[in-house]
VOGU-3710 file (C-alpha; in Angstrom, 3 decimals, decimal comma):
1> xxxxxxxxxx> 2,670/63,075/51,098  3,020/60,194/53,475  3,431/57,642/50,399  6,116/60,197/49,027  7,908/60,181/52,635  8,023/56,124/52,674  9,040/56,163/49,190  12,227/58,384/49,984  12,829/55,944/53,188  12,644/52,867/50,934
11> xxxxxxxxxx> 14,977/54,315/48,584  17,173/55,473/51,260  17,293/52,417/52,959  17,267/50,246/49,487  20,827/52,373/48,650  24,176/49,812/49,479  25,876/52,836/50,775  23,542/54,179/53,177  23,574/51,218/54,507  27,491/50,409/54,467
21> xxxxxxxxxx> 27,591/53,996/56,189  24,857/53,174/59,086  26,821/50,279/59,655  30,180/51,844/60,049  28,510/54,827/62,048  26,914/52,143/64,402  29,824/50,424/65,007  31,917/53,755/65,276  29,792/55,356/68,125  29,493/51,837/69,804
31> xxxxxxxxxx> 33,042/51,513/70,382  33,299/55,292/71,664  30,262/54,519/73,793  32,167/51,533/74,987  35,856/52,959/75,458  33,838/56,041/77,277  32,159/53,701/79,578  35,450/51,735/80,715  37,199/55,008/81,198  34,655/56,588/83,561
41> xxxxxxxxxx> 34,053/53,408/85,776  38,136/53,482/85,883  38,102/57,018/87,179  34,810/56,232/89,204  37,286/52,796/91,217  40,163/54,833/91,121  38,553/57,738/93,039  36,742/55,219/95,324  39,684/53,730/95,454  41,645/56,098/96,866
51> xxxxxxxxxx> 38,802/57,161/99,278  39,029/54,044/101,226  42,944/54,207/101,297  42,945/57,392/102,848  40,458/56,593/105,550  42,303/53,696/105,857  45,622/55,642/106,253  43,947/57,895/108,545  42,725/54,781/110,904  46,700/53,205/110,967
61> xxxxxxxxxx> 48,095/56,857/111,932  45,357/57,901/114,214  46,180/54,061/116,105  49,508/54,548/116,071  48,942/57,992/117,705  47,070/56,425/120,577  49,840/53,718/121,382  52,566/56,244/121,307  50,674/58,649/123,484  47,343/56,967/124,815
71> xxxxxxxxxx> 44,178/58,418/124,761  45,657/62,042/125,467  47,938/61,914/122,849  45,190/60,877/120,450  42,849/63,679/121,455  45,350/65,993/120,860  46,511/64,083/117,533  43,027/64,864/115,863  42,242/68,318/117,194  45,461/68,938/115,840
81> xxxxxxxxxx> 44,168/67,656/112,706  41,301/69,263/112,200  42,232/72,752/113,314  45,407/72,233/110,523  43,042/72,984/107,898  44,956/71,008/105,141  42,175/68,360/104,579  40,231/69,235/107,444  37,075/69,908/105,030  37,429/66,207/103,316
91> xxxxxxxxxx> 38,663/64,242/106,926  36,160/63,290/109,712  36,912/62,318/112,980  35,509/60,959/116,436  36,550/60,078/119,339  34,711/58,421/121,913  35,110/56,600/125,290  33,603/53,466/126,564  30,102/54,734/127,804  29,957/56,547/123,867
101> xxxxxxxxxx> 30,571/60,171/125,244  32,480/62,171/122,213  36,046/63,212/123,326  37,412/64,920/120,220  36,307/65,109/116,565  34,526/66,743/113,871  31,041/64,528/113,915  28,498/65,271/116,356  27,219/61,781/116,520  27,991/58,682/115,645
111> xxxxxxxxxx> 26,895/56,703/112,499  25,855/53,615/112,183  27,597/51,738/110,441  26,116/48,195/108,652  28,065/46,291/106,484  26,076/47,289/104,008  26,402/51,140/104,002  30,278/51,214/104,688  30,934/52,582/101,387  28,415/55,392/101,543
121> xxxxxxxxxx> 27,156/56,540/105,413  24,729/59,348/105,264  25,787/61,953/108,143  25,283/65,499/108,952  28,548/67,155/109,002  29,243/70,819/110,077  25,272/71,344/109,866  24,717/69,759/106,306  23,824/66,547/105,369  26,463/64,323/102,828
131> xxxxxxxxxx> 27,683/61,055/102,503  31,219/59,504/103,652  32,900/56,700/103,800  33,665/55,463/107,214  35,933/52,855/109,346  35,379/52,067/112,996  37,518/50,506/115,569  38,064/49,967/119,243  41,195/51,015/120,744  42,541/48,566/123,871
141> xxxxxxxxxx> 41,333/50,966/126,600  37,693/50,578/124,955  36,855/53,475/123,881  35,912/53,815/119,858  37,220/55,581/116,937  36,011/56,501/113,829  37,833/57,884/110,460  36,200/58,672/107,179  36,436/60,702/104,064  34,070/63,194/103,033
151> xxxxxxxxxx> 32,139/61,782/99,490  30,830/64,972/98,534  33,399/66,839/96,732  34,360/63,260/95,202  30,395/63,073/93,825  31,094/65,932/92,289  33,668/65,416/90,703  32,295/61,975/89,473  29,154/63,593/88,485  31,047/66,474/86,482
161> xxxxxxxxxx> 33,310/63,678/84,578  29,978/62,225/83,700  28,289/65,282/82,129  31,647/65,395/79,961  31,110/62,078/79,172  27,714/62,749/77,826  28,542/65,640/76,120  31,678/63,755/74,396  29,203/61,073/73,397  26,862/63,957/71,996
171> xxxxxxxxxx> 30,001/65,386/70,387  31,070/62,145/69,039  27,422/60,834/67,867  27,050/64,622/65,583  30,746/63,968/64,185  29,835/60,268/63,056  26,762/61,295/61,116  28,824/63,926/59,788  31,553/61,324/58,645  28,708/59,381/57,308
181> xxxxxxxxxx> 27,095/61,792/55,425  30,270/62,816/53,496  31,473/59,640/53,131  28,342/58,488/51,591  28,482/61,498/49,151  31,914/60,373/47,917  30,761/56,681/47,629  28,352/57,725/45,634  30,200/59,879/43,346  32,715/56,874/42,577
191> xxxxxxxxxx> 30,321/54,759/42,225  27,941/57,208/40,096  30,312/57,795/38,097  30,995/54,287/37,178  27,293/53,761/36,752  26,632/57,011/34,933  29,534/55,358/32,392  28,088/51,813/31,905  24,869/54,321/31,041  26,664/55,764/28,193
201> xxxxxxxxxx> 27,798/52,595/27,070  24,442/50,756/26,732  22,785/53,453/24,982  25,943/52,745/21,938  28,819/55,364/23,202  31,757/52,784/23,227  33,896/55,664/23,869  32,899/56,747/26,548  35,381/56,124/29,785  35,402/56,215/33,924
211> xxxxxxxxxx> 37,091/59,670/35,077  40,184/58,411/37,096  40,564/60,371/40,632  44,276/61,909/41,167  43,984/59,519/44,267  45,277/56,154/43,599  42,932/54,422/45,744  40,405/50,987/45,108  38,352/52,927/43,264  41,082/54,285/40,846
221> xxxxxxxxxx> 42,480/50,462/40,316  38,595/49,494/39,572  37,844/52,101/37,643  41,299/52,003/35,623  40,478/48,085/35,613  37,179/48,767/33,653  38,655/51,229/31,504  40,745/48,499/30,152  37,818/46,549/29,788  36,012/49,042/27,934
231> xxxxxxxxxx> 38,798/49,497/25,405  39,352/45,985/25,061  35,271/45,851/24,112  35,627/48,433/21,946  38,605/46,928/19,870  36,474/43,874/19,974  33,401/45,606/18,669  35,178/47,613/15,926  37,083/44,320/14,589  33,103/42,641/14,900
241> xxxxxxxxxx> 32,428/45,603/12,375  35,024/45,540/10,314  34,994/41,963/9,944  31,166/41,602/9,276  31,310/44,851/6,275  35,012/42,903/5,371  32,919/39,159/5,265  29,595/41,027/3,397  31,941/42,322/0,753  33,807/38,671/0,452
251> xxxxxxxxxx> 30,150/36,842/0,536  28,675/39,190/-2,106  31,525/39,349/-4,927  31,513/35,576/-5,315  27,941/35,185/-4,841  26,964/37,951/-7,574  29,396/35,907/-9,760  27,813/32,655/-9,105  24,410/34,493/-9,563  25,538/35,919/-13,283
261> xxxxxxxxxx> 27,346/32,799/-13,980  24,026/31,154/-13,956  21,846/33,433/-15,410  24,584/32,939/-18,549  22,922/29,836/-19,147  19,073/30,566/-18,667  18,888/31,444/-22,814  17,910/28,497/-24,934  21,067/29,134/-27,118  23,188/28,229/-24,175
271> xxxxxxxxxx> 24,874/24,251/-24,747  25,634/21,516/-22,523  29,293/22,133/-22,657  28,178/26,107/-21,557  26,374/24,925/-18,114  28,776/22,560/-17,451  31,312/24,933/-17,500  28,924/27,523/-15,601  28,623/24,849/-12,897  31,961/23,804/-12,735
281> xxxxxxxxxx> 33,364/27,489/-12,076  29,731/27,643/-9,349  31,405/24,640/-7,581  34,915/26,262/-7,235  33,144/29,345/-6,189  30,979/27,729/-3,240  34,243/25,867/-2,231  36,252/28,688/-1,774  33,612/30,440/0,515  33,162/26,982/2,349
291> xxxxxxxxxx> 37,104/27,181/2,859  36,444/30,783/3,935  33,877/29,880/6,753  36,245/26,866/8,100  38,767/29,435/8,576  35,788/31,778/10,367  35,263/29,459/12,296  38,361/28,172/13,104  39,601/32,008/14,203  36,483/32,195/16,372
301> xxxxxxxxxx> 37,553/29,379/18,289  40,810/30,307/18,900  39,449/33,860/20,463  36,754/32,044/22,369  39,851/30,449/24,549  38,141/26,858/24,314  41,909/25,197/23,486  43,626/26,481/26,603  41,927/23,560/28,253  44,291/21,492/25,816
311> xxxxxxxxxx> 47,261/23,488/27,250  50,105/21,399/28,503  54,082/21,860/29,252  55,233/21,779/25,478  58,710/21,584/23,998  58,937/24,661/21,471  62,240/23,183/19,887  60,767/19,552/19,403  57,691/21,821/17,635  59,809/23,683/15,621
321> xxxxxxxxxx> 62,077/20,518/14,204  58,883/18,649/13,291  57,248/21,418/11,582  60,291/22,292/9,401  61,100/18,739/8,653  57,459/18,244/7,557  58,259/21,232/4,758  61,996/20,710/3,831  61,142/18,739/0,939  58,190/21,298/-0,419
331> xxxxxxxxxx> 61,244/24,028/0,042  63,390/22,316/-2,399  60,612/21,803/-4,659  61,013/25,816/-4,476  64,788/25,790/-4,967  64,813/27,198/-1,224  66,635/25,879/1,480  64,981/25,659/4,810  67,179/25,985/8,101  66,547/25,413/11,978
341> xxxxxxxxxx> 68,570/26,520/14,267  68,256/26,107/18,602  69,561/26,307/21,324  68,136/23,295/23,136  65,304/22,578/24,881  62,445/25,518/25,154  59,715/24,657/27,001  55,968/26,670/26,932  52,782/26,426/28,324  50,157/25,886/25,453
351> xxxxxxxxxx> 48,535/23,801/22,609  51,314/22,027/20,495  49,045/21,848/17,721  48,440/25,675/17,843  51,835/25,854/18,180  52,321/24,229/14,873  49,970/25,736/13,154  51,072/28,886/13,878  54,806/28,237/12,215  53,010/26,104/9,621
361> xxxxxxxxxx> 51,806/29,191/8,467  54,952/31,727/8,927  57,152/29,019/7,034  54,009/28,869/4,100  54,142/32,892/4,011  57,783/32,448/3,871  58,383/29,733/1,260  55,924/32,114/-0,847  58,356/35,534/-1,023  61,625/33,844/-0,172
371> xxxxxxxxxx> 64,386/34,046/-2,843  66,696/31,477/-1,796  66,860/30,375/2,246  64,528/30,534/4,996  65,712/29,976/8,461  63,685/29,570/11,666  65,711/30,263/15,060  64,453/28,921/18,699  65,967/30,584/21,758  65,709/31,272/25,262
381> xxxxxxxxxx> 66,293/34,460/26,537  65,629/34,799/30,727  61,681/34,225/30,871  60,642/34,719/27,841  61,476/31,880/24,031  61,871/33,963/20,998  60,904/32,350/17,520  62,313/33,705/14,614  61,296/32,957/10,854  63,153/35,259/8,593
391> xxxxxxxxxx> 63,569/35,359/4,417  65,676/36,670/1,796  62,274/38,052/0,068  61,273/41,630/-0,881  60,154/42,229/2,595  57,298/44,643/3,598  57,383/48,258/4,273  57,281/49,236/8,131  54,521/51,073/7,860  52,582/48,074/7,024
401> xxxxxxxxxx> 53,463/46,206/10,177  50,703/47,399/12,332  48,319/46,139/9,791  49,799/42,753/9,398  47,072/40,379/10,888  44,263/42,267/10,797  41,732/40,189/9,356  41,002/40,241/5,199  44,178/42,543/5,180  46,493/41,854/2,393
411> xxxxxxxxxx> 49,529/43,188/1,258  48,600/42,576/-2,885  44,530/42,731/-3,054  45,231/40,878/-6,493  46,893/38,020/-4,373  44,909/34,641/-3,921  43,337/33,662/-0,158  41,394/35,703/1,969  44,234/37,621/4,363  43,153/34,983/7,170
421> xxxxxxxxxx> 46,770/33,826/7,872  48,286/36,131/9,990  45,217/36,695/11,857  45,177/33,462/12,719  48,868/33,995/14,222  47,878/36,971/16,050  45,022/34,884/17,447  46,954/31,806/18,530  49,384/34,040/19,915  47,017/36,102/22,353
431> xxxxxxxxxx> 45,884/32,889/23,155  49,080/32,484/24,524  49,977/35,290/25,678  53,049/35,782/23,788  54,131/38,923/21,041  54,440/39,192/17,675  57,112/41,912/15,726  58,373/42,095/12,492  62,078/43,626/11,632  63,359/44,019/8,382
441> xxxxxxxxxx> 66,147/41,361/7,703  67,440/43,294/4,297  66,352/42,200/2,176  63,427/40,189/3,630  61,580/40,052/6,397  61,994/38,874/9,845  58,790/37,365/11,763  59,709/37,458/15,398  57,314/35,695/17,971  57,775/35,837/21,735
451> xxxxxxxxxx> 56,146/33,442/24,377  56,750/33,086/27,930  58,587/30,742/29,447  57,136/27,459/31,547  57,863/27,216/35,429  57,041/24,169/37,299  55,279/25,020/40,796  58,178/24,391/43,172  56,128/21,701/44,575  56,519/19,072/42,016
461> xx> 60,330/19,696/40,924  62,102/16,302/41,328
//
């Protein structure tokens, strides 16, 4: 039982949000503790406070008393007083000559006073024993007076503000843990909920996503954030799949050729002229898949984000009239006629080789379906440069957009290549954060690319 108890503790203790919560508690009841403490010794100088001014105003009227009417006048000034009744239960008085015989007053005796006890002077007064706070002074004809305030209903007072104070304290210390239990329950639904997810997700359900509260707090962002996450894995993981069964189904056509091909020529009637012809199709067949790995490879590159430590301040326009300059001539071998047209200069943030490579391969797709132009358009539009390439060709249906890109896609499965193209468009384009859309240019097709446009840092404009 005791192993099970220190078990719980450990636990308890081990848990990031009990101990978040203890902390905030701690430091919660501290600074009531604190701001309780500066208010009662407040109250506790102001009533002192105003203790010692009213003796003291007592003393100055009392004085003033004796030099308006003398000794007479004074006796008569405090019987007066006292028989008044308005703080004649709080006010003590005497009177007494110069051999210390009592002339007038409340007290029976006089105190003595140190300078120690001035603040508190025990004293019996009418018959009971309490605690005042006394002033002393001789008047010119010698004899002494005394004026103090009773401390007693002041105590109390004091003493009943403290009991409140402790009970407040009490009050406040049960609210905190109360605080602290419920806001450790809702920590630890947001955050169980999160955990209970990732759970889910590493026993193989990619689907499964973080409930969003209707509260748009941290915890929604987060969890919103990881949702994103999560899809973005997901895509990731399906395209894995679908590009692994796509690749299996590439690698085992050829292969099973280049496996048949050969077993052609195991027979003894088969000729020299037979293998070589059996090894020269073998060759073209192991070249194409070595052409389809380089462009594996190259793709996987792109998506790892390795290049954007190549990224630098490039001129899209200066991109753009080397690229189509570089296949003007193969146009006309086509009968086509290749076109640029720009509005000046368009700077990006990227890879200029990506860059090219990417319009390399919309002007190739191009040149293929075009009829008789092809013209590729560079402009700026507020933040953003828009690339267009756009044909005269036969187009492709819009419902085929969405699937333009996807890798091993093509349009014609009879078609030569292995549908690695676009893909590798779509790829150099996340890469730079820019958009790809297609519009139909009738007849033809129109490849429109959008990438953001550079800003210097204000710092280094000249």
């Amino acid at each position: 039982m005791t192993a099970y108890i220190r078990l719980k503790i450990r636990q308890t203790w081990d848990s990031i949000s009990f101990r978040l919560m203890v902390n905030y508690g701690l430091l919660a009841f501290f600074s009531i503790l604190v701001l309780l403490a500066f208010i009662f010794l407040q109250v506790i100088g102001t009533l002192h406070s105003q203790a010692s001014q009213q003796a003291t105003a007592s003393m100055s009227r009392l004085a003033g008393e004796f030099v308006i009417g003398g000794r007479k006048g004074l006796i008569q000034a405090i019987n007066m007083t006292i028989s008044d009744q308005i703080d004649g239960s709080q006010e003590i008085y005497l009177l007494l000559d110069e051999k210390g015989q009592k002339l007038a007053g409340n007290l029976e005796q006089r105190p003595k006073l140190t300078e120690t006890n001035k603040t508190e002077v025990p004293l019996v007064l009418y018959g009971r024993p309490t605690t005042a706070r006394m002033l002393e002074t001789t008047l010119p004809d010698q004899s002494i007076l005394l004026t103090g305030i009773d401390l007693d209903s002041m105590n109390d007072t004091i003493r009943k503000i403290g009991q409140a104070c402790l009970a407040t304290v009490f009050i406040a210390f049960l609210l905190v843990m109360i605080g602290v239990h419920m806001f450790r329950k809702e920590l630890d639904y947001r955050v169980g909920s999160i955990r209970k997810t990732a759970v889910k997700i590493s026993e193989g359900n990619l689907s499964s996503r973080i409930p969003l509260s209707a509260t748009k707090d941290e915890f929604y962002f987060l969890s919103s954030e990881i949702n994103s996450m999560l899809d973005k894995i997901e895509s990731l993981m399906t395209g894995i799949r679908h590009v692994s069964d796509t690749i299996a189904h590439n690698l085992r056509t050829p292969l099973t050729r280049i496996l048949n091909q050969l077993r052609s020529v195991q027979t003894p009637q088969c000729n020299e002229s037979d293998l070589r012809a059996v090894i020269d199709r073998s060759i073209n067949e192991i070249e194409s898949l070595n052409k389809l790995f380089e462009k594996l490879l190259y793709l996987s590159e792109i998506e790892s984000g390795i290049q954007r430590q190549r990224f630098w301040q490039c001129d899209l326009e200066e991109i753009a009239a080397t690229v189509v300059d570089m296949y003007e001539a193969y146009a006309e071998e086509k009968n086509l006629l290749l076109t640029l047209q720009s509005t000046g200069q368009a700077r990006v943030w990227g890879d200029a080789d990506l860059l090219a490579s990417m319009l390399s391969q919309l002007i190739e797709n191009a040149i293929k379906h075009a009829r008789q132009a092809i013209s590729v358009k560079v402009t700026a539009s507020g933040k953003h440069i828009n690339l267009l390439v756009a044909d005269d060709g036969p187009g492709i249906p819009p419902d085929e957009y969405a699937n333009i890109g996807q890798h091993f896609h093509q349009l014609n499965p009879d078609s030569s290549g292995f549908g690695l193209g676009m893909a590798s468009v779509r790829a150099i384009l996340a890469l730079h954060d820019g958009k790809l859309g297609f519009d139909d240019n009738q007849p033809g097709l129109i490849v429109n690319i959008q990438l953001p446009v550079f800003e210097e840092p204000p710092g280094i404009r000249q």
